[in-house]
Structures are given as C-alpha cells and as structure tokens.
C-alpha positions in Angstrom: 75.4 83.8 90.0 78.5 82.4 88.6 78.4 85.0 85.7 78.7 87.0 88.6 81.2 85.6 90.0 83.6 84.9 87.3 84.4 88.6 86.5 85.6 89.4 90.1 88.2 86.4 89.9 89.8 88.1 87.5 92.8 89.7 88.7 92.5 87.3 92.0 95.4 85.3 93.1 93.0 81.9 93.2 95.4 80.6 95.5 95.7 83.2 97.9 91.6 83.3 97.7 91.6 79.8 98.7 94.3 80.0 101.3 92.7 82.8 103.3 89.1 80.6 102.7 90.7 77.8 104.1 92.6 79.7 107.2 89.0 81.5 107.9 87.3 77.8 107.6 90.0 76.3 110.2 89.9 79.1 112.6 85.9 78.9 112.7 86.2 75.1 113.1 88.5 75.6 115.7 86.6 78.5 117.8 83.7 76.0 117.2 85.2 72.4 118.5 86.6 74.0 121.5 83.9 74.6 124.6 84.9 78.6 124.9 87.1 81.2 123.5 90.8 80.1 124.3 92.7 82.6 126.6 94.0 85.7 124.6 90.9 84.5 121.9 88.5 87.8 121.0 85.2 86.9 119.9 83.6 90.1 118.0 80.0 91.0 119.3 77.4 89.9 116.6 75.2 92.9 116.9 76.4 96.3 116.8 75.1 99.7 117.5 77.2 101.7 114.9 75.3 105.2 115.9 77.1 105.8 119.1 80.8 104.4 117.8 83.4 106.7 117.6 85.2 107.4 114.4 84.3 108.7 111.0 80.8 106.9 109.0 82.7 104.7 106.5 81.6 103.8 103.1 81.0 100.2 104.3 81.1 99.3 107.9 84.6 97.1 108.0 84.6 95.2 111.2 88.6 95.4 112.4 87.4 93.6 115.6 86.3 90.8 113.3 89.0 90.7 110.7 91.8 91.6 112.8 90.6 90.6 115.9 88.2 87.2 116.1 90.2 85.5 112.6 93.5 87.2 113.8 94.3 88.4 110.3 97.6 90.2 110.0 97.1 93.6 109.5 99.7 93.9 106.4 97.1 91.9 105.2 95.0 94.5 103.8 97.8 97.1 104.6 100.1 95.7 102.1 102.7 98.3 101.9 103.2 99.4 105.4 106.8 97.7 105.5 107.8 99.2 102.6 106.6 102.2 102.3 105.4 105.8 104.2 101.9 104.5 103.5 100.3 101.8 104.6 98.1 101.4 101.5 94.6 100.5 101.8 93.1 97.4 100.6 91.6 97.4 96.7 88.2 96.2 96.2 89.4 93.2 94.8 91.5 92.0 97.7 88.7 92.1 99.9 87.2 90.1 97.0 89.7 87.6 97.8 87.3 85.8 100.9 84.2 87.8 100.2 83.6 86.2 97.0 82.6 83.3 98.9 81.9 84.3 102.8 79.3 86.8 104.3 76.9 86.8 101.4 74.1 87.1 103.7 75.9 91.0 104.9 74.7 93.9 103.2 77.7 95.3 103.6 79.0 92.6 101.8 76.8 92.7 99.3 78.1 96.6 99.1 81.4 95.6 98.4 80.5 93.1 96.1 78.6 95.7 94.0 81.6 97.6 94.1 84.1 95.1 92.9 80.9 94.3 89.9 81.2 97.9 88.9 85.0 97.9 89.4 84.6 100.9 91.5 87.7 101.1 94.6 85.6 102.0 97.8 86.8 105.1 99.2 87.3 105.1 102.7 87.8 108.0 105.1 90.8 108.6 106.2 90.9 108.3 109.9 94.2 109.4 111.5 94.9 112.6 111.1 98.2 114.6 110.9 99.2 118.0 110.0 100.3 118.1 106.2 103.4 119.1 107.5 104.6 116.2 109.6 105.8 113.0 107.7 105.5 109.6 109.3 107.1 106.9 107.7 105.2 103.3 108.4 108.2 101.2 107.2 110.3 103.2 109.6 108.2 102.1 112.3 107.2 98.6 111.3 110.6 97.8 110.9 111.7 98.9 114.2 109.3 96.3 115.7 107.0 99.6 116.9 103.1 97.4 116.7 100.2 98.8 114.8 98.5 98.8 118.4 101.0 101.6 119.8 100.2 104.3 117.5 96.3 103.1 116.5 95.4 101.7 119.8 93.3 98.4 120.0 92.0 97.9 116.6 91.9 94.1 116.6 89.0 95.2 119.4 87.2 98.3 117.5 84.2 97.9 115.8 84.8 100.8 114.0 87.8 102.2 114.1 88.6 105.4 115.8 91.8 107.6 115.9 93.0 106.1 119.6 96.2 108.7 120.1 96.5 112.4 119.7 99.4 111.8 117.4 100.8 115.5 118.3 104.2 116.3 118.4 104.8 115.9 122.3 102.8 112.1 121.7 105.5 110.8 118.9 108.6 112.6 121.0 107.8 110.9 123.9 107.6 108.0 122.0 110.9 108.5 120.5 112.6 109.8 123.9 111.9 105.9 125.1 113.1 104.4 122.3 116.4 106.4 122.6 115.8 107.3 118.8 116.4 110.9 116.9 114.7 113.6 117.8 116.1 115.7 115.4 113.0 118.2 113.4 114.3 116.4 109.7 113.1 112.9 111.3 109.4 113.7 110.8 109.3 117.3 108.9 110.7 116.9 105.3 
C-alpha cells in the first residue's frame, strides 16, 4: 500500500492534503456530536439511484451534493480558475488526490480515481453546460461581480449528479443582465 501511495504524493501540496483532511475530519465530528443536521446543514442521501438522474453519465460518479453540499467545500476548490479566468478549470486527478488519498477507500469510484491518478491519466469529464461556440462567457466576469455559481448552475451543492439547471439562451443571460443594470451590448458575450 504505501508504495502505492507514495507516487500520488508527488506533486501534492502535503499541507493543503492535510488541511482539507483535517476540515473534512472536523466537519464530520461536528455533524456527528450535534443531535441533527444544523439549520441551513445538507446531509447527502447515502444511496443513490444514478439511472434516473438527469445529466450526462460521467466517467466517475462525483457527488457535488456531497462535496459541495454536506462538507460545504468552496467550489473554487476544484474550479480553481474561475476568478481568473473565462474557464472555470476542472479539477486534475491529482487534486482530488489531495483527500482521496486517504478518505473513501471503500468507494469504487474512489478506487477509479485512484487508478487514475496510479496511471497518471486526467479523468475526462463531460462537459455539462452547453453554449453555442459562438457565445463567450467570461467566469471571472461573473465571479467577480458577486453573480453565485447557484444563479447560472442551479443548486449544485444539492445534485447528485449534476445537470445543466438553466437554458443559458440569450433571452436567459439578458434578463439577467437587464436586472443587474449591466451592458447589453452584442461585444459583451460575442467576441
């Protein structure tokens, strides 16, 4: 096992792997000493049926409504560029690597990703939010104006399996804008 393990540390911030070990840990604790979920709390369902989820069959079946939801990790997290740039980037296999390496090692979707990160193979996700290759839509833009990753992608702290929650059509982001009292100009979002 540990000649397992000692690869994947390897371009692993050991301090950020214990740091997020040791959030998880207190947050579990927490949930545990406590005689119910907390108002506002989300407990993810243990058990669930992935075959009548909406949204596209990933790779490995990522549980936003755990990560994001139940232990209430940021979402520029694992989307590590979405104040900086039009993307939000997507997580590499070894930041994921960062808890798994020690947490859910009884998960085979786990034990996926861990194969993965042995191999030194990225996982490649489906892309889930679709726009027309003509339309540009800069994250930083929006992160910075204080718009939440909930008003364009819905309630993903709560999906199983995430799903495109808004049409994201022209007349969807212009309402949007109209508002906001922000530019409607055509160079705002087609350049």
């Amino acid at each position: 096992m540990v000649r397992q393990v000692l690869p994947l540390l390897k371009g692993i911030g050991i301090a950020s792997v214990v740091g997020l070990v040791l959030y998880i840990a207190g947050q579990t604790l927490q949930a545990q000493e406590t005689q119910g979920p907390t108002v506002g709390a989300y407990v993810a369902p243990v058990d669930v049926d992935t075959t009548a989820l909406p949204g596209p069959v990933q790779p490995i079946f990522y549980r936003h409504d755990i990560h994001a939801g139940q232990y209430e990790i940021d979402c520029r997290f694992c989307h590590y560029s979405a104040e900086v740039s039009s993307s939000p980037g997507l997580p590499s296999t070894d930041s994921c690597m960062s808890c798994h390496l020690l947490v859910g090692s009884g998960n085979p979707e786990v034990q996926k990703l861990r194969e993965a990160a042995a191999a030194n193979e990225p996982i490649q996700w489906t892309e889930v939010h679709q726009m027309a290759q003509f339309v540009k839509f800069p994250h930083m833009r929006h992160v910075n104006a204080d718009v939440t990753c909930q008003e364009c992608h819905g309630p993903v702290q709560e999906m199983p399996q995430v799903y495109q929650f808004s049409s994201l059509k022209m007349g969807w982001c212009l309402d949007c804008h109209d508002q906001r009292s922000v530019s409607t100009d055509c160079t705002v979002c087609h350049y």
